[in-house]
Structures are given as structure tokens and as C-alpha cells.
C-alpha positions, 0 to 999 in steps of 0.5 A, a space after each residue: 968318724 970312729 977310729 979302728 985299730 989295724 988287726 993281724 992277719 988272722 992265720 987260716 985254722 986247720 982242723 985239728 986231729 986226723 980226718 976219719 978213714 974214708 973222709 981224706 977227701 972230705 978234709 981236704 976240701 974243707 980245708 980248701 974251703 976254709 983257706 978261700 974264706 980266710 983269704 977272702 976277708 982278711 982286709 977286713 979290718 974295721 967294725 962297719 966293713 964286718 957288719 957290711 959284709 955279715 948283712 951282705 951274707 946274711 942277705 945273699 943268703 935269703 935270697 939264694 936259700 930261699 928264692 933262687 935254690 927251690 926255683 933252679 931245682 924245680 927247674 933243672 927237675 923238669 928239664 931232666 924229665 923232660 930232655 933226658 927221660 923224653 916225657 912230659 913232666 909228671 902232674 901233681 899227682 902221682 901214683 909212684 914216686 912223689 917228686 915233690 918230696 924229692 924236690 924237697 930233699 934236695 931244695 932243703 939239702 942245699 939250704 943247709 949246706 949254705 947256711 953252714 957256709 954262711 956260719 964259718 964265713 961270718 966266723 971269720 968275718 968276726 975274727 972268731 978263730 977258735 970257734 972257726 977251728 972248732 967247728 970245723 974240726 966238727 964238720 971235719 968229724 961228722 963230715 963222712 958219716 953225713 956223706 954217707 947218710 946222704 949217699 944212702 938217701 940218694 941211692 934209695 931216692 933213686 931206686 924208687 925213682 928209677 922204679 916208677 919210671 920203669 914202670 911208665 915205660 913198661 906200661 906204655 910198651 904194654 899198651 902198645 904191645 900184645 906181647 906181654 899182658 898186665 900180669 906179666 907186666 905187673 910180675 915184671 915189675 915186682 920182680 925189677 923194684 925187688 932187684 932194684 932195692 936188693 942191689 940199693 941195700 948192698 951198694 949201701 952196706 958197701 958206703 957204710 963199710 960194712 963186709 959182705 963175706 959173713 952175710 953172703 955166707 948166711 944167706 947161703 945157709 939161710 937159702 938151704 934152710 928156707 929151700 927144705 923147709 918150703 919145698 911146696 911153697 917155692 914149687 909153687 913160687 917158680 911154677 907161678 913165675 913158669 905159667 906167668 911167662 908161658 901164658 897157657 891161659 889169661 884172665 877171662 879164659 874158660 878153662 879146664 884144669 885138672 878135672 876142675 873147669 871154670 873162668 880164670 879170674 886170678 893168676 898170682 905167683 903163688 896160685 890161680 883162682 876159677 869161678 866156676 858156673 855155680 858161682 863158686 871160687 877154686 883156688 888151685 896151687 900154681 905147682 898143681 896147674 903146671 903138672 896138671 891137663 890144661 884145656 882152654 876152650 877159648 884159646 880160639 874163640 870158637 869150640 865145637 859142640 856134639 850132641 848124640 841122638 838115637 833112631 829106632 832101627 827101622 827108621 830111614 837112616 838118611 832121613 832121620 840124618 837130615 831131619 837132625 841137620 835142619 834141627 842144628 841149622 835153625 839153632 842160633 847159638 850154632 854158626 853156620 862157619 863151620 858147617 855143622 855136620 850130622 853123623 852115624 856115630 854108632 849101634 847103640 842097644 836100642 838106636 842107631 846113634 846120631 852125632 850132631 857136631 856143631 860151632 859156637 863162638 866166645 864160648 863159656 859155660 852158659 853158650 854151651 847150655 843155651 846152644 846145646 838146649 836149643 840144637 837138642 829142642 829143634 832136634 826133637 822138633 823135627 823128629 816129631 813132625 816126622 814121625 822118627 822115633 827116638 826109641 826107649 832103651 829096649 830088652 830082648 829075651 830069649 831062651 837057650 836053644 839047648 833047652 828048647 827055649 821057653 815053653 808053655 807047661 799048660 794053658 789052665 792057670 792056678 790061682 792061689 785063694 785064701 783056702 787054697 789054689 783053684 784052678 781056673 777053667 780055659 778061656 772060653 770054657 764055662 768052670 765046673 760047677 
């Protein structure tokens, strides 16, 4: 059996130097740490007892860093998502955050930290005093920055979380909800991650010591400057934000703005795009909608039609009213709820106007074509079967009483001829020979 000398008591090193400001705490508990270790083996005093307990660190080690951290992780992950935020645990894939990236941070985060432990332990262990000292003197230096490293990682690892979550909620209450739609909800959220990661980057500047006064007063000569110099841009940023939340129209609706009139195939914060029914694509600025007319045509999912036709003056009125009635009624795209209705609308120049007014449902462009040709083709139908003339524009000349109106001046015509004007003999008569 080998023999082994008795050590002195190796004394607990103290890092030496002034812990940086903001890591007083951090220093102390190191030097807690470091005291607990010391402590710990300081009735090592043979060779086989220090080679037992570094394999039983390095052993306790494998099986802790690589075994039992991933495993209580991943699980205290799942029972967080599950118990706290009462959802089922996310799938492998995922289209926010990716929590395994996340499971890894933390995983590899805790590995590190005790393989540091372990180092300063076998230290120790070996009765490397001087070393000890040293490096944790290094830990002691480095120790703030690093916490502050990981408190930013932390704090921007939690806003994208927060985020995503946010927005799975969002989602599920939009579903479930005709309160708000996707554009809405998409806005919303926009605008929640951008604040999220506003107040993440001044809570950052504010672990990294960093002062606020001097950036809050450039901000606010910045915002000036921004303000005159994007006018039109910012108009139309809150005008997008104002129709976004006051929902005058949503997509698919058949609209009228401004003159311009179109299905809604776009609403951004910035502008709002139609398709028109020849196919083109209108892009109109959201400042120039919200000052503009906005009519939607199927806010109610219905519109009524009219169509005017006109009746000769000596036609029957109420029979030519009801001959046009019949047309409207046999046309499909016309609903018999409400009942259409056929009016006189007004003295026309050559006609008695006839309004027909009728219903049509989920109303576009091309409904209001095709009812319209149906009611004007049924209409002419009917008219013809009848016999009602629908008259051509007509002129009625007379002249002035004052002047004893028109007149004949002679019943002989003149006729101009190649060797001059010969005047024809009345009818009847023979000409003169």
C-alpha cells in the first residue's frame, strides 16, 4: 500500500481585485461557490482519494450534462406550455418560434456552466490553488458581461416566444369570432411583435447600462424631421391603420371609390388595391380613400337595380306598366323579394319614362350585367308582342305665329340644269313644249 504525506489545509482563494460595477452579486456568490467547494475537499489528502473523486466528477458530469439536463428541459418545457399557457405542446414544426432552438440554448447553456463548476472543483480537488485563484478571478471579471449577454438573449428569446404565442391566441379568437378579421388580426399583430421588440431593445439598453436621455432626445428630432419630410407617407400610414379598425369595406367586397369602382383584393397599412371588371388592378393610397366617397354594394348582400324604358304617348300607360312588370318578373337574376316594382318616372321628349326597379343578390359586376340584359331583353319581348312602341327620339318643327308660320311661296319648282334653272310644270299638267 503506498504511503501518502498529510497536506495543509489548502485556504479558500478569494478572487482578487474589485468585482466590476453591477457584478457585487455576482462576486459574492462566487465566492460562496468557492468556499463550498474548498470546504468540501479539504479531507482529501491522498492521491487514490483525488483520482476517485475527479472520475466521480467527471462521471456525474456525463451523466447529469448529457442525460439528465436535455431530458428535464424538454420536460419542464412541455409542462410550462401545457399547464401554464393551457395548450397542447407545439409539434415539430412550427411556423413561429423554434422551440427546439430554444430547448437547445437553455440545454447547452447549463452544460456549460457545469463544466465550469466541474473545472474549479477538480482545481481544487488537485490542490491547484493558484490556478483556482486565477480563474476565478476570470469568472469573476467576465461574470457580469456574460450575465448580461445572456439576459439579452433571454429577453429577445421571449419576445419572439411571447409573440408567437400571442399570435396563437389571436388566431384562435379570430376564428372564433366576427369581431375582427385577418387583416385586422394581421395588423394587430404587426403592430403588438414591433412594441414587443421596441421595449426588448430599451430594456436591453438599460442591462447594458447604456443612458436613455441622449437617445430619447434624438428620437424626438428624428420624429420631427421624419414628420415634414413624410407627410404624405405618414397620412397614409394612419389613414391605413383608421380604415384597418373602422372596416368600411373587406376583401372581396364590390366597391366604389372615388369615382373608381372594383372588388377589394388588398388592404395594407400603406394602400388599398381593386380589380376592376376589365381586369385591371387600381392602387389607391389609403389617405386618398379615407377622404374619398366609399360606396359598398354588398355591404348587404343585395342591391337594387333600375332600368328606364320609354313609351310612345299614345300608348296605354297602365298597360304598357304592366307588360314591363311581367318582362322584370320572368328575368332570373331578378328576386321576387323585394318585389320589383315599375314606375312612371318621368316626360321624356319623345316617351313617357318607365322606371323598372328590381333586386339582385351577392352582387358584382358581371350579376349586374347579366340582370340587367335579361330585364332589358324580357322587356323588349313583351313590348313587341303587344304592339307598345318604344319611340325613336323625335323633333317637332313649327314656325313662329308672328310670322304666319311656314308657307308655301309657289307650287312650280325651280330646277337648276347644267344651262341654267328650268322650271318644272305643276303636277298634273303637261310642260310646254
Amino acid at each position: 500500500m503506498s504511503q501518502s504525506t498529510p497536506t495543509a489545509t489548502p485556504a479558500t482563494p478569494t478572487p482578487t481585485g474589485e468585482p466590476a460595477e453591477g457584478g457585487s452579486l455576482v462576486g459574492s456568490l462566487g465566492e460562496q461557490t468557492l468556499s463550498t467547494i474548498a470546504a468540501a475537499v479539504d479531507g482529501l489528502a491522498s492521491t487514490e482519494a483525488r483520482v476517485a473523486v475527479t472520475v466521480a466528477v467527471v462521471g456525474g458530469l456525463v451523466v447529469v450534462g448529457l442525460l439528465a439536463v436535455p431530458a428535464g428541459v424538454r420536460l419542464v418545457g412541455r409542462l410550462s406550455v401545457r399547464l401554464v399557457l393551457s395548450r397542447e405542446p407545439p409539434p415539430d414544426e412550427t411556423h413561429g418560434y423554434d422551440y427546439v432552438l430554444a430547448e437547445t440554448l437553455v440545454v447547452r447553456t447549463l452544460q456549460f456552466g457545469l463544466g465550469l463548476l466541474a473545472v474549479v472543483s477538480l482545481l481544487f480537488v488537485w490542490e491547484l490553488d493558484t490556478i483556482a485563484a486565477a480563474f476565478a478571478d476570470l469568472l469573476g471579471g467576465t461574470a457580469p458581461s456574460i450575465g448580461r449577454v445572456l439576459v439579452t438573449l433571454l429577453l429577445f428569446a421571449g419576445a419572439f416566444v411571447g409573440a408567437d404565442l400571442l399570435e396563437t391566441k389571436m388566431t384562435t379568437f379570430a376564428e372564433r369570432s366576427t369581431l375582427i378579421n385577418r387583416h385586422q388580426q394581421g395588423i394587430a399583430f404587426q403592430a403588438i411583435r414591433v412594441s414587443l421588440l421596441i421595449a426588448v431593445g430599451l430594456t436591453t439598453l438599460s442591462v447594458w447600462e447604456f443612458s436613455l436621455d441622449g437617445l430619447l432626445v434624438g428620437a424626438g428630432f428624428l420624429g420631427i424631421v421624419v414628420g415634414i419630410a413624410a407627410q404624405q407617407t405618414l397620412s397614409a400610414l394612419i389613414a391605413g391603420f383608421v380604415i384597418m379598425f373602422s372596416r368600411p369595406f373587406e376583401l372581396g367586397d364590390w366597391v366604389e371609390i372615388g369615382g373608381t369602382e372594383g372588388v377589394v383584393t388588398d388592404i395594407t397599412i400603406m394602400n388599398t388595391r381593386l380589380r376592376t371588371a376589365w381586369g385591371d388592378t387600381v392602387v389607391l393610397p389609403n389617405d386618398a380613400v379615407s377622404n374619398a366617397t366609399v360606396t359598398n354594394h354588398t355591404a348587404q348582400n343585395r342591391l337594387r337595380l333600375s332600368v328606364d324604358v320609354g313609351v310612345d304617348y299614345t300608348t296605354e300607360l297602365e298597360k304598357a306598366r304592366e307588360l314591363a312588370l311581367e318582362g322584370v318578373e320572368s328575368a332570373d337574376k331578378a328576386q321576387p323579394v323585394p318585389t320589383p316594382q315599375v314606375l312612371p318616372k318621368a316626360f321624356g321628349d319623345s316617351a313617357v319614362v318607365l322606371e323598372c326597379r328590381f333586386w339582385i343578390e351577392n352582387p358584382s359586376a358581371r350579376t349586374r350585367a347579366l340582370a340587367t340584359a335579361q330585364v332589358v331583353s324580357a322587356i323588349k319581348a313583351r313590348f313587341d308582342e303587344a304592339g307598345v312602341k318604344i319611340p325613336f327620339p323625335q323633333r317637332e318643327l313649327s314656325g313662329r305665329a308672328e310670322t304666319g308660320g311656314f308657307q308655301v311661296a309657289d307650287d312650280r319648282t325651280t330646277v337648276p340644269t347644267g344651262d341654267g334653272e328650268r322650271t318644272s310644270p305643276p303636277e298634273g299638267a303637261e310642260a310646254d313644249e
